[in-house]
matplotlib code that plots the C-alpha trace (Angstrom):
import matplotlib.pyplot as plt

x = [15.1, 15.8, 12.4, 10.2, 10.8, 7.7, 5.9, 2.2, 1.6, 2.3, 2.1, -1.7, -2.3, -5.4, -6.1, -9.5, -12.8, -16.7, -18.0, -20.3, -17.1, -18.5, -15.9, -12.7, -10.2, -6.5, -3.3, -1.8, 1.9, 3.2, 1.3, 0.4, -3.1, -5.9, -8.6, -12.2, -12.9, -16.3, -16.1, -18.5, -19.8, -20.8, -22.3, -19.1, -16.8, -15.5, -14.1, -13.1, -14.3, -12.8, -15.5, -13.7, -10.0, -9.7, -9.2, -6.1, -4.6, -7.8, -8.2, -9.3, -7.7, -5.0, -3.5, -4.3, -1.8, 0.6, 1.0, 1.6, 4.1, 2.5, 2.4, -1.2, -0.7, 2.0, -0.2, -3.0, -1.3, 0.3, -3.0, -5.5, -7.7, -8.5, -10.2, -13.7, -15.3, -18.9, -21.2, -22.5, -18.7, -18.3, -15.1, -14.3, -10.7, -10.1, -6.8, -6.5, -3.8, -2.6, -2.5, 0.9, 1.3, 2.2, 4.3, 2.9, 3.2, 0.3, -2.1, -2.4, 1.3, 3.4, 6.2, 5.9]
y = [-9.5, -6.5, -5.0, -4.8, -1.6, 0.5, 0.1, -0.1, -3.6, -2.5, 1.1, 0.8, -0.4, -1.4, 1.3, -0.2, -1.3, -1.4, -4.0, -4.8, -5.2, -2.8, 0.4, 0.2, 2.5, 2.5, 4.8, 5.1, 5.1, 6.4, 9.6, 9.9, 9.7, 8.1, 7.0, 5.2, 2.2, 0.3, -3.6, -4.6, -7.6, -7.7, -11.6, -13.7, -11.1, -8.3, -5.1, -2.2, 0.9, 4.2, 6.6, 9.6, 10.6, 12.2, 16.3, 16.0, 19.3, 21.1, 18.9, 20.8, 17.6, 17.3, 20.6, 21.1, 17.6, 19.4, 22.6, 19.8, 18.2, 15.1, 13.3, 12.8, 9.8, 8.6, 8.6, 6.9, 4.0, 3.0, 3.8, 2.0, 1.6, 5.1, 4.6, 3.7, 3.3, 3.1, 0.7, 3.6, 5.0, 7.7, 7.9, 8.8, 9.4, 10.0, 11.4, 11.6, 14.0, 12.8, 14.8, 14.5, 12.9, 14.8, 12.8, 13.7, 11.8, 9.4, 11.2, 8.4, 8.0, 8.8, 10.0, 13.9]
z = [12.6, 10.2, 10.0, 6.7, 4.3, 4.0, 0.9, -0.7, 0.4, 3.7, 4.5, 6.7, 10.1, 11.9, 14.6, 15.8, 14.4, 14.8, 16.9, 14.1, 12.1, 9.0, 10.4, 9.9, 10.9, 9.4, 10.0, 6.4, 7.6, 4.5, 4.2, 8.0, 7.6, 9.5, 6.9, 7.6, 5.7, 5.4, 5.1, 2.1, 0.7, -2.7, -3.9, -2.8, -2.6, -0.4, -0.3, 1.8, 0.8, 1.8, 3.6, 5.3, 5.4, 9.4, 9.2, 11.7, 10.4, 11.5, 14.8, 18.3, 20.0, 17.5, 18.1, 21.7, 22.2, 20.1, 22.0, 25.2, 23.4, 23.1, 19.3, 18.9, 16.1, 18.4, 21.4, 19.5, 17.8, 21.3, 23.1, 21.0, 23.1, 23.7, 19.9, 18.9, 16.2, 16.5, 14.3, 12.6, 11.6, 13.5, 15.7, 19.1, 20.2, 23.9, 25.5, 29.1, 30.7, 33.8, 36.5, 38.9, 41.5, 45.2, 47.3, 50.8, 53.8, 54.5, 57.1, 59.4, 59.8, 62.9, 60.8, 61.6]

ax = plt.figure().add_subplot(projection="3d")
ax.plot(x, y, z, "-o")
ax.set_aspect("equal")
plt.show()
């Protein structure tokens, strides 16, 4: 299946949400953005207001991933659930850097 050009109708993708559902958080794919949304209800209607475009340029995290070599927007839109958004709005991102593995000999083997 050839895949879907990028346009406005489809340039954001749900990262992750409140568990209240009001917080919303989106990766606009076309500008390469995470942006916080807030889920509204107005009489019989709804919208989804934006609240907070994510400073990732100026990021501790961001930039500290970076000088690793990891992709921080790639590591967070395949690790979603290292994402929360809490019912209030604010957002958490966790990255966890794994540390290697030795390949020693079990102790309570016989192979010496």
């Amino acid at each position: 299946m050839k895949p879907v050009p990028l346009s406005e109708s489809n340039k954001l993708d749900i990262l992750n949400m409140s568990y209240n559902n009001k917080w919303w958080l989106f990766y606009n794919r076309i500008k390469e953005q995470f942006y916080l949304y807030k889920f509204v209800v107005e009489d019989k209607d709804f919208k989804f207001e934006l609240k907070h475009k994510l400073n990732i340029d100026d990021s501790f995290l961001f930039n500290h991933m970076s000088k690793l070599g990891v992709d921080p927007i790639a590591y967070f839109r395949s690790n979603l659930s290292q994402i929360k958004v809490s019912d209030e709005g604010s957002i958490k991102l966790c990255y966890v850097e794994n540390l290697p593995i030795a390949d020693v000999k079990d102790i309570d083997s016989d192979d010496s």
